[in-house]
Structure formats: structure tokens, C-alpha cells
Steps between C-alpha positions, in 0.01 A plus 500: 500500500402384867416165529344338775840333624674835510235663685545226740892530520444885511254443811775281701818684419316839604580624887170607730710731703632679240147478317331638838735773494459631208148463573541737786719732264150538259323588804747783675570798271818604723842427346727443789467193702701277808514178552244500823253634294462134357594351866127279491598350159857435641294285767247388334720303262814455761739685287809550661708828543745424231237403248314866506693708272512230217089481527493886540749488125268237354197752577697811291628651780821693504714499886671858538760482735406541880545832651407683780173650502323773719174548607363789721276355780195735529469361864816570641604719310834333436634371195468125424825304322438149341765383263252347189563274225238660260432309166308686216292428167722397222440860355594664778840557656608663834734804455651639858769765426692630837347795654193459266153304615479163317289504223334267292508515096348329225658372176303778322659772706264546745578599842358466871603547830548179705277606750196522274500164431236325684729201542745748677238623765362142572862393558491683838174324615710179526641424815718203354764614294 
């Protein structure tokens, strides 16, 4: 049962970042995400560098190991390289085999490529990695 004085504990002990966050995560219906996509919370609420990927845990996000990412610039014409630190949903991992594109599966078995993911293609509208 939920009385009145838990409610109130619950209400203090809970974080607003991570709260906004996964907030943001109801709203977006891509899987991958960085860091700067969050950058205005991060200010908002002066969090500092080393504090992000605990509130990005806290939400139910999963970091994948950074790697190297590509990107062909329709522009120029020339390929685009940004080394990423992508964190997924909790039911989603990031699978990159050598030679193969990276691809994103689901607990169930499901499978997409990386660069499907709306997260992914946003990723290369920010200019602060």
C-alpha cells in the first residue's frame, strides 16, 4: 500500500533528468541515441560530463561500445567518419560483426539495419559530437 509519506519519499528520491529523459524516450520511437541528443537537459540542469552515462543507465539505456561510424555526405559527395558512443533501449542491443554493416536486434529476434534507425540518421545532423 502507498501511503502518503511514501509518495512523498518516492517524489524526493526520484531524479528530473533521468525522469525528463525518459520522457523524451516516450516521445521518440528511434532506438539508438548519443549523448548530445540530450545536450539542453545536460544544461538545463548543469550536469557535468562524467555524470551523463549514469543518468542515461538510470533512464534504461544500454552504452555499446564507441566505434567508428560512416556517413555518406549527399553534398560532397564524400564520406563522413564520426566515432559515436550510441546507447540503445534496454531491448535492444547493437551487433557490428567485421566486414558486415552494424545492425540492431531485439530480444525477440528481430533485426534492423543501423541505418534505419531514426536515431542513427539524426546523429549526423549534430555538429557536436
Amino acid at each position: 500500500m502507498v501511503t502518503d509519506e511514501k509518495q512523498d519519499i518516492t517524489t524526493l528520491v526520484s531524479d528530473v533528468v533521468v525522469d525528463n529523459i525518459v520522457a523524451e524516450l516516450e516521445d521518440n520511437e528511434a532506438i539508438c541515441f548519443i549523448p548530445s541528443n540530450f545536450s539542453k537537459l545536460w544544461e538545463e540542469h548543469g550536469i557535468k560530463p562524467s555524470q551523463i552515462k549514469h543518468k542515461l543507465s538510470e533512464a534504461g539505456l544500454k552504452m555499446n561500445r564507441s566505434k567508428r561510424y560512416k556517413q555518406l555526405d549527399k553534398i560532397s559527395n564524400k564520406l563522413l567518419w564520426q566515432t559515436l558512443e550510441i546507447w540503445t533501449r534496454p531491448d535492444w542491443t547493437l551487433e557490428r560483426k567485421q566486414g558486415q554493416p552494424a545492425t540492431l536486434v531485439k530480444t525477440d529476434g528481430t533485426k534492423m539495419p543501423l541505418e534505419e534507425d531514426d536515431g542513427y540518421k539524426g546523429f549526423w545532423k549534430y555538429t557536436d559530437f
